[in-house]
N, C-alpha and C positions, 0 to 999 in steps of 0.2 A: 577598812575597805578603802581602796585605793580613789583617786578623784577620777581618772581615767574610766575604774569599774562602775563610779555612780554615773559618769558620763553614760555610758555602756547603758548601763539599764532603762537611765531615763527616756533615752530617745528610743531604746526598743519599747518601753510602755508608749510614747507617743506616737511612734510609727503603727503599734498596733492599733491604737486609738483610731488614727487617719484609716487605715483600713475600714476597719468594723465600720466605721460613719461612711467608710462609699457608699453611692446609690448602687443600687440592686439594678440587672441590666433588665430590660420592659421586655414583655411578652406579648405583642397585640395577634389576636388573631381575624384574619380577613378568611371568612369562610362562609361565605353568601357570594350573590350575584354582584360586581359591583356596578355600584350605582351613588348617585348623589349623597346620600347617607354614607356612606362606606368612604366616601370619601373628605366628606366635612369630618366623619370621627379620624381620619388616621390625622389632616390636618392639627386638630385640636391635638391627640396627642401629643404628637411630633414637636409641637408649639410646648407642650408641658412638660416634654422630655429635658427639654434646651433647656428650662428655666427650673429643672430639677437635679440639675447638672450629670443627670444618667449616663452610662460609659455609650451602652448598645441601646437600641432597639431591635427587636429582633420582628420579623413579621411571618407568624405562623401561616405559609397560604395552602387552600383548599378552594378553589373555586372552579366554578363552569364556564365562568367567562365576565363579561357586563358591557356597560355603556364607554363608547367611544370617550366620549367627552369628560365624565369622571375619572377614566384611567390615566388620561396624561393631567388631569387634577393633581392625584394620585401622586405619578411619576415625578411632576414641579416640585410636588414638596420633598420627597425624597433626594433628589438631585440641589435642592436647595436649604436643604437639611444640618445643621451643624453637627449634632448627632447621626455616625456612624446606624445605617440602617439594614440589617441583616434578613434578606428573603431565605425563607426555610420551607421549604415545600410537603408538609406532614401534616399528618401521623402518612403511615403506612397505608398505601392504598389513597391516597390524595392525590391532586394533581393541580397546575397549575396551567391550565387549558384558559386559549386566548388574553385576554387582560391580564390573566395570572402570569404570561409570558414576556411580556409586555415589563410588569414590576419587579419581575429576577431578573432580569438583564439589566434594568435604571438600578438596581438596589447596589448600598455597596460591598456586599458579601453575595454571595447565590449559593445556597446549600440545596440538596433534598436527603427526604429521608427514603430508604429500599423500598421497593415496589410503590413505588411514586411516579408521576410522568409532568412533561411538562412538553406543551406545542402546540397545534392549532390554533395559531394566529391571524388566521387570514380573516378580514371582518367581515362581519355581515349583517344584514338589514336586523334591525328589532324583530319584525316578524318574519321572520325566517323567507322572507319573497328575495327572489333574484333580483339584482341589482339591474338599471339601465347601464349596457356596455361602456358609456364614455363614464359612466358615474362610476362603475365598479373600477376602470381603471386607475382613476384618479383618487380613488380611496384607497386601494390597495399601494398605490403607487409612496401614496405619503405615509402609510403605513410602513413602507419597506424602508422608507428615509428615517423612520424616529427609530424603530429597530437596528438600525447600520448605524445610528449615530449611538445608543446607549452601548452597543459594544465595541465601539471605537474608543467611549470613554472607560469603561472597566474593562476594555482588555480582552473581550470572550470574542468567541466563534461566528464573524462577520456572515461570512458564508451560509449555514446554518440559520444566523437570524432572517435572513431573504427568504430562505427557503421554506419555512415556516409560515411565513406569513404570506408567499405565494402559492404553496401547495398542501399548507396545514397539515407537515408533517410533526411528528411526535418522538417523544426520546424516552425511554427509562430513567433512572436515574444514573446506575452505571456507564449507559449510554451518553449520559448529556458529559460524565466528569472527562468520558473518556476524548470526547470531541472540544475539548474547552467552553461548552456552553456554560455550564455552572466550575463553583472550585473546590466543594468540600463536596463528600456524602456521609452524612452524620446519622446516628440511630437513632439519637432521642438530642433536645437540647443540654445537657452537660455535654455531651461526645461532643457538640457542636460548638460551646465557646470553651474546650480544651483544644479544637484543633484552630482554630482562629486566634488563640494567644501569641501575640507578639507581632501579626501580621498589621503592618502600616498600610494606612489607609488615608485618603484623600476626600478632606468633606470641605465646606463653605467653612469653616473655622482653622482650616491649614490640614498639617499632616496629622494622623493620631493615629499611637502605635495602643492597639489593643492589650490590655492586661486582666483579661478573663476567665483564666485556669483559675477550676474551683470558685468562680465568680458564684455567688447567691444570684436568683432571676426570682420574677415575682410575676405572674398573668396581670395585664391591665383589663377590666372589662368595665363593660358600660352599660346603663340604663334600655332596656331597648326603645326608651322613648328617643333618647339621646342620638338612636342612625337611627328613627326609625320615618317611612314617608310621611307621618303628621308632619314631624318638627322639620321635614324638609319642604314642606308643602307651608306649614305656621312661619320659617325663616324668611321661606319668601316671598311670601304677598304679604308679610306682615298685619298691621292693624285693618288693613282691605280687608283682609279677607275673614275678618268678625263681621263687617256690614255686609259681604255676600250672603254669609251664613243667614245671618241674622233677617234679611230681606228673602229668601229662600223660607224658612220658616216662616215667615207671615203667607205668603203664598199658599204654603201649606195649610196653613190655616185656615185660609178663602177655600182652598177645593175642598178639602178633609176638616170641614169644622168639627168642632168636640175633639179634636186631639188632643188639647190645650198648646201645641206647639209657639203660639202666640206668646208664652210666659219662659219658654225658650230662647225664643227673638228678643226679646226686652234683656234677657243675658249675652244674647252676643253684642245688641247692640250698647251694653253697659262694657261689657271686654273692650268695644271697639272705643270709645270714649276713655274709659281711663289708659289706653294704650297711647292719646293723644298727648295726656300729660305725663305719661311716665315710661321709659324704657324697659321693658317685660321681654324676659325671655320662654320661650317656647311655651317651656311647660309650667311657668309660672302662667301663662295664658290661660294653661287647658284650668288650670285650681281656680283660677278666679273665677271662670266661665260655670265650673260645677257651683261653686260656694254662691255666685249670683243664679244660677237658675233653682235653687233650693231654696233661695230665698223667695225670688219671684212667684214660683210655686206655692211656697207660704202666705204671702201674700195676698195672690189672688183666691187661696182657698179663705183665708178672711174675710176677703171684704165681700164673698159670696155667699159666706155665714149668716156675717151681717146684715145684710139685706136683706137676705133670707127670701127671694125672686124664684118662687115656686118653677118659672122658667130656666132657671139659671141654677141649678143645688148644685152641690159639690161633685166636682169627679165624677166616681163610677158611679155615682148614681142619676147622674143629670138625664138619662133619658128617660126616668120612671115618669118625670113631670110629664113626658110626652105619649106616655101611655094611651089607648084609647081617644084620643086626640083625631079631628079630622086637617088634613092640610092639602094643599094644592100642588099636580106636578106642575115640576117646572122642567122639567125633562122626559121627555115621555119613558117610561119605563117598559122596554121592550127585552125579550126574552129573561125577562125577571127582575133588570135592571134598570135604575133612574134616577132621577131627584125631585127633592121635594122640598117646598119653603117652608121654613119653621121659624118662624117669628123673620130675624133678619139675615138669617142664616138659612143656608141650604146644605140640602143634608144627603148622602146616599141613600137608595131606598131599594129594596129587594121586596118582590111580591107579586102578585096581578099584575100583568100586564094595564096599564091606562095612557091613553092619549096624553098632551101637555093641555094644563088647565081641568083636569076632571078631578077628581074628592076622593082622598083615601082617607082610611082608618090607621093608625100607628100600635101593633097589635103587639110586638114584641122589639129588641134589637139587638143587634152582636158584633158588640166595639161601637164604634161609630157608625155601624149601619142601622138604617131602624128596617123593623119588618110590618108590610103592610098590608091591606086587604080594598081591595073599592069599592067602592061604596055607589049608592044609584045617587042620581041628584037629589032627589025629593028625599035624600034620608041626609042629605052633606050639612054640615052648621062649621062654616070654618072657623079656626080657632086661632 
């Protein structure tokens, strides 16, 4: 065998090699409302794509629309993206309505797939109320300027983008290739990085000519704690917002005694402290939070063992102590409802009606209600 032939071969086993070791191009799908969530997850990804040296992203969109303010989120990071970002407007019968119009225009590919749409841009209030006229103009106004400028940069259908987001009109998909809004109409993802091979494209890392024919793709998904409004709500108030929680639950516990919500609060405000010493993310938050309120739970059913305070028994049994028991409104209990002092706690009370200060009987209870009867004076012995 010739040195030439071993030449030959080696470098086609190493050229194959490089191949098979490319990253697989990303699949994210944006198919919800967007909103805060929607848009810290494509962030993260787009941040893990870069550092996973992936060719594409591709972004399967299906939405109804969303928040102002998370969509040009959204749009920063795609425009700021080193990885190539591909908006796909699918399955069949999908659409890319408002927001979703919004991220095919910024992206740097715009596909959809057949009987898909995409349009209705023009914004509007959260709750669907009409805008004050100078406020509606000047929303719409800066709306039509980020619209004009993302297809200034990728090259689509100026005209069109105005017109959309002034009159919230709408396009097929056939409709959108044929007017330059989008540039591919693909069937399914293969169809769609076979007809995008070879197309150069312009991201934050320079020029990059696509090589996706027969490329392998892989769905990226996520936790739904991961977009979901906890972990955007836990991101950020951070470790505050254990001690809301946490003081919210004592509360509760003053109105609604016998919850045990109290052993609750001692777990957030345990979250809220060690979050002082230690960086915790989200949902490492919410573990801590269970594993201490099960503990605290355990705890206090101990040391109510222990004690063994006929007033105080365990859980579901603690109102038996208060069975037959007389005690004092302290709320007049009118149309069936009221409260009553029991030891130093005050409790719901359903039953007879009685003024504040008169002697009931504790005859039954359901949950933390007790159920009562009234009693005459000369028969009360408070307890």
């Amino acid at each position: 065998m010739s040195r030439r032939t071993v030449m030959t071969v080696i470098m086609g086993l190493m050229t194959g090699a490089f191949v098979h070791a490319a990253a697989p191009v990303w699949v994210i799908d944006l198919d919800q409302v967007i909103g805060a969530s929607s848009a810290r997850y494509l962030s993260d990804s787009l941040e893990e794509a870069s550092a996973s040296d992936v060719p594409l992203v591709v972004l399967r969109i299906d939405t109804p629309g969303g928040w102002m303010d998370s969509t040009r989120d959204i749009v920063k990071d795609i425009l700021a993206s080193p990885v190539p970002v591909a908006a796909y407007v699918s399955p069949e019968g999908a659409s890319a309505t408002s927001a979703g119009t919004y991220i095919v225009y910024a992206s740097h590919v715009a596909a959809m797939a057949p009987a898909t749409t995409i349009g209705s841009a023009t914004p509007v209030r959260g709750d669907g109320e009409a805008m004050e006229p100078n406020m509606e103009r000047k929303v719409v106004n800066d709306a039509v300027a980020q619209m004009r400028g993302y297809a200034e940069l990728r090259g689509r259908n100026i005209e069109w983008a105005e017109k959309t987001v002034r009159e919230a009109t709408n396009l097929t998909a056939s409709e959108a290739l044929e007017l330059n809004v989008i540039d591919f109409v693909a069937a399914d993802i293969s169809g769609l990085l076979g007809m995008i091979d070879g197309v150069t494209l312009a991201t934050k890392r320079g020029s990059v000519t696509l090589a996706t024919d027969e490329s392998e793709y892989e769905f990226i998904t996520n936790t739904w704690f991961e977009h979901s409004a906890l972990k955007t709500l836990l991101d950020t108030l951070g470790d505050s917002l254990w001690w809301v929680i946490g003081i919210v639950l004592v509360i509760g516990e003053v109105v609604l005694p016998g919850t045990f919500l109290i052993w609750f609060a001692f777990a957030a405000f345990g979250v809220g402290l060690i979050g002082l010493m230690f960086d915790m993310s989200g949902m490492n938050q919410v573990v801590v939070f269970s594993l201490l309120s099960f503990a605290s739970l355990s705890l206090g059913y101990l040391m109510r063992k222990r004690r063994g305070d006929p007033e105080e028994p365990a859980f579901a049994d603690r109102t038996l102590a208060y069975m037959g028991k007389t005690y004092t409104v302290v709320e007049a209990i009118e149309n069936g409802q009221g409260k009553i002092q029991v030891g130093d706690s005050v409790w719901l009370a359903e039953g007879e009606d009685c003024p504040v200060g008169g002697s009931v009987k504790v005859i039954d209870s359901r949950g933390n209600v007790l159920v009562i009867e009234a009693v005459l004076p000369e028969d009360s012995a408070s307890n």
